[in-house]
Structure formats: C-alpha cells, structure tokens
N, C-alpha and C positions, 0 to 999 in steps of 0.2 A: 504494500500500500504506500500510496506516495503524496500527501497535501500538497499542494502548489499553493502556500501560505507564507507570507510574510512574519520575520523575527516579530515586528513589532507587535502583530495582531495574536502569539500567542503569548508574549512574554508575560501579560498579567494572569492568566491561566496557569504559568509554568511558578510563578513565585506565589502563587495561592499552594500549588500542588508540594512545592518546598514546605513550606510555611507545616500546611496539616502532617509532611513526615516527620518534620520536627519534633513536634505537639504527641504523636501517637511512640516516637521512639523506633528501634532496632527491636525484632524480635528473631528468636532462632527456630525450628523447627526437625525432629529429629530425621536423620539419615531414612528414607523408606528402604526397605530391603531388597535386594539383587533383583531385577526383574524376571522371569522364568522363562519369557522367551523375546527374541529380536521384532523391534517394529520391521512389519514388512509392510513396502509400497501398496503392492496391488491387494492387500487384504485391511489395512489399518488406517486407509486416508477415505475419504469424501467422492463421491463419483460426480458430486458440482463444483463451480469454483465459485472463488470469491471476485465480484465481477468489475471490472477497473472502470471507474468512473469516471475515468479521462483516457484521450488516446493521446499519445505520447511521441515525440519525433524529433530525432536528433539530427541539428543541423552537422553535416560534416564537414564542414569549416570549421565553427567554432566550439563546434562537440558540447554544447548547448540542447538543454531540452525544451522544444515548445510544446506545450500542451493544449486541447483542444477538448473540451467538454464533450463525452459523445452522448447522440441523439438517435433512440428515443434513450433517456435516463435510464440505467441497469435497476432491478428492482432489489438487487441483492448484493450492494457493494462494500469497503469500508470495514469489513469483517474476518479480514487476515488473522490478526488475532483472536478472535470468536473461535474462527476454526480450528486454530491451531493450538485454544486449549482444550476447545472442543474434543480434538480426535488425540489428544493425552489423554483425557479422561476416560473415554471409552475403552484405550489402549493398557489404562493401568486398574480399572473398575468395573470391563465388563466383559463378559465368556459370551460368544453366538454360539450355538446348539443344533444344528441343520436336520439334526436327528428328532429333533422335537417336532411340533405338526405349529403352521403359524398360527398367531393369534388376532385379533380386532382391533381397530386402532386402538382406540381408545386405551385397550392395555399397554401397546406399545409408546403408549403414550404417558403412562404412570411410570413405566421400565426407562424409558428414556430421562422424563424426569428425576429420577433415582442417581440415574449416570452422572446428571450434571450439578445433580446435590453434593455432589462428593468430592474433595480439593483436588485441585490438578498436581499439586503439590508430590503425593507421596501413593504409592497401587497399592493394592490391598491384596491379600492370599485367596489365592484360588479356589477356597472355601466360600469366600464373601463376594466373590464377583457378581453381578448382576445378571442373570442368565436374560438372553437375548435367543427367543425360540424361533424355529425354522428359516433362520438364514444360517450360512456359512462365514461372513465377515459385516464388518461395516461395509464396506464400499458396493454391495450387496446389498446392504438394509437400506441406505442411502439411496442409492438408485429407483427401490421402491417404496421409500418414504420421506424422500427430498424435502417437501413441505413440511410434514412433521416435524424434521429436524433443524428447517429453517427456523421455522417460530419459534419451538422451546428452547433453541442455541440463545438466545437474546439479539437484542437490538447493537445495533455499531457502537453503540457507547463505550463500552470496554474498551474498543480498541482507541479512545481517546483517556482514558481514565485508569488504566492498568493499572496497576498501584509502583509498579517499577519502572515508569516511565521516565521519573524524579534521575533517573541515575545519566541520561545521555545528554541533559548539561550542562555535565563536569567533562574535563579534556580524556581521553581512553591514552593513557602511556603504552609503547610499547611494551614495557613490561606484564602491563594488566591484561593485553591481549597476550602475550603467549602464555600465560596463566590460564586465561580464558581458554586458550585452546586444548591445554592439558587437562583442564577439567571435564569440558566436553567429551576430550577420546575417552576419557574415563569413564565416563555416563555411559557412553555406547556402546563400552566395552561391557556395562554391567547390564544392559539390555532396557535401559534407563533411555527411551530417547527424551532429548532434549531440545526446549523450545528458545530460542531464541529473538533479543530485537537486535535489526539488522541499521543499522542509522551513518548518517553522514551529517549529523548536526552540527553547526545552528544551520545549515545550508538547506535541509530535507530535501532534499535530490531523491534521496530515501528513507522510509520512514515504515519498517515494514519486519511482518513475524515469519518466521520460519520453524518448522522441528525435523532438529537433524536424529539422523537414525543410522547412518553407517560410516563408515572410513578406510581408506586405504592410506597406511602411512609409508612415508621414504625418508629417506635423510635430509629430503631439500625439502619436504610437505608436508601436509596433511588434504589430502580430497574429503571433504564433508557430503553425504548425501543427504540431500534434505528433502521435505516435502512441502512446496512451497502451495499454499491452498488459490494462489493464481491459476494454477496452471493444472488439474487434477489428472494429467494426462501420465506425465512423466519425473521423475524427479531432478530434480539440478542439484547443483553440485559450489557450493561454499567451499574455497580454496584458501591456506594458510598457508603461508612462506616463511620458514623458519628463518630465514638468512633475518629480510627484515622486519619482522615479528607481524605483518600484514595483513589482513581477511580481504577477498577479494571473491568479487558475486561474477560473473558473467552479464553480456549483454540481454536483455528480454524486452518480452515487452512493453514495463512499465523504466526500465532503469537502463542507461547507456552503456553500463556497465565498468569497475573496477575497484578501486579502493573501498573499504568500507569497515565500520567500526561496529562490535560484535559484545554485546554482554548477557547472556541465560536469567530467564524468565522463567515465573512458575519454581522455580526450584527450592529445596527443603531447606534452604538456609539462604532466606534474602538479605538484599542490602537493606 
C-alpha cells in the first residue's frame, strides 16, 4: 500500500500516535512456541487481493512516480495490513478439515469470527485450533467465501492505526536492519512466518505490509519470500544485502522498486 500524502498532512496524526505510546508505555509478551509446520503460499494466503487504489507510473527519466487515481474506485482497497494479519491469524489459530462435510454460512461465520478474536501475536497448539470444516486451506475457503471474509476482516482503518506504526519515524541504522534481518530468518526458520512494515519514510514512496515465510541464505544475502496481499497470484521476494546491511523490494506494480526500510509487526515482543 502506498498514500500519495504529504509530511505535513500527516505529521499531527503521527505526534498524536507518539504522544498515546508514550502514555500506555512498553509492554512484552511471551515467546509463542515453535510453529508445527511452514506457511505455504498456495495453501495459507487469500485467493483476492488487496486492490491498489491508485495506478502508478514511473517516469524513466526521473525514476519518479506519478500516480493516477483509478476509475471506477476499487471497493476493497487500503487493506494490506488487514490481510496480512488476517492470514497470520488463520495461519497460527486455525486447522481446515476437508474431511469434514461443509457447513452454513452463518456458522462459518461464528468460526471465522473466532479466528480473528485471537492475537496475531502468538499460535496456539493444535488442540485449540479452530476447526474450519470441508475445505482443505484458506485460499480455498477464500475463494468461496470472499465476502464473508471481506466484512469480518475489518475496515482499512488498521492499516492507518496499527499500533507499530509509531516506530518508522525514527531513522532504521544499518545496524537495526541487519538485526532485523536475523530475526526474521529466525522466525522462519521456527515456522513463525512473519509480518512485516515495509516503508521508505518520511518520503512514502512506500508504505506497505508484507509476511515473509521463506528464505534462501548465501554469504552475500538473504532472499525473503513473502506474500504480498497485492498480488494473491505469486509471491515476491524481499532481498537483504549483507555487505550493506540493505532491504530491497523489487519493481511492481505499486512501487518503482529498491531500497527500503524493514521493521516486524505483530510480533511477541513489540517496540
């Protein structure tokens, strides 16, 4: 997700949203335990997207982005992070069952809400999962309950009021990113996938969720695979360069594509 918004029109928003972290304090929350199995793409993401509310075009001169409001208005945009606490949650609170016979909306409707009752934060043991009857995944249930899952996900608001937004700010040291990024292999090495915000602030070039869930490391890297809820097709890939301690997105098609500044959301020990 990307605003095409002016520093000055959010900065009294941004020193409100300081102000209240101040006021409520640091709190910690304990480690959740190893997860039991890996997020996979084609079984644990959304079969809709989250729908870009601007079309986006980079001049190649000045490698500049203009954007262009697209018409008619998308009815389901602005919700990058919706979905991508969204499908942690499902991913750490809820078992589908393909063996079972389906059920009525309405129930999946109490079952859904149940999912989203439950923190993104930390998964629960495979005894407490929410059983989720007659599909084999989300992106299954999704495809024949889109709207269900639209509505009880919530409104765009979250992805303006996230309660970790307070952190991008402050300047990211290279230090704090390759920290950052040791943390993450770690997550996904525990079957932990992890949500991230993706920003190149104060500029917002980009301003946008990701959850990474795989990795291939080298001496000179790390490849992040992520599931970006733009794009429900394919997953892209969040690159780290150990030389200069760097996070780097590719080209698409809300962002020009390169540098970018990376800190984990949702997770069991916030700022």
């Amino acid at each position: 997700m990307r605003l095409p918004i002016s520093w000055t029109r959010i900065a009294g928003p941004i020193l409100l949203l300081l102000l209240l972290v101040g006021l409520t304090g640091c709190s910690a929350l304990k480690q959740g335990a190893i997860g039991d199995r890996p997020f996979t793409f084609s079984d644990d993401t959304f079969a809709y997207a989250n729908e870009l509310l601007w079309e986006y075009q980079v001049d190649p001169a000045t490698r500049q982005t203009i954007t262009h409001r697209r018409e008619p208005r998308p009815d389901y945009a602005l919700r990058c992070f919706v979905m991508v606490r969204s499908a942690r949650q499902f991913f750490q609170h809820a078992r589908f069952d393909p063996s079972q016979p389906m059920t009525n909306a309405a129930t999946y409707c109490r079952l859904v809400r149940r999912v989203f009752a439950r923190s993104p934060r930390a998964p629960t043991s495979e005894e407490r999962r929410i059983v989720m009857p007659g599909f084999a995944n989300l992106r299954e249930f999704s495809r024949a309950h889109e709207r269900l899952l639209k509505t009880e996900s919530g409104g765009a608001w979250p992805s303006y009021f996230q309660r970790g937004h307070w952190r991008m700010v402050f300047p990211f040291s290279r230090h704090h990113q390759e920290r950052t990024a040791k943390q993450l292999s770690k997550a996904i090495a525990q079957n932990r996938a992890a949500a991230v915000h993706v920003v190149r602030f104060p500029k917002l070039t980009i301003n946008h969720a990701l959850l990474l869930y795989g990795r291939v490391e080298t001496a000179s890297e790390i490849k992040f695979l992520a599931y970006d809820p733009n794009d429900p097709k394919q997953p892209t890939i969040l690159k780290y360069d150990r030389l200069t301690r760097n996070f780097d997105l590719p080209p698409n098609p809300y962002f020009a594509g390169g540098r970018v500044d990376v800190y984990e959301i949702y997770h069991a020990v916030h700022y």
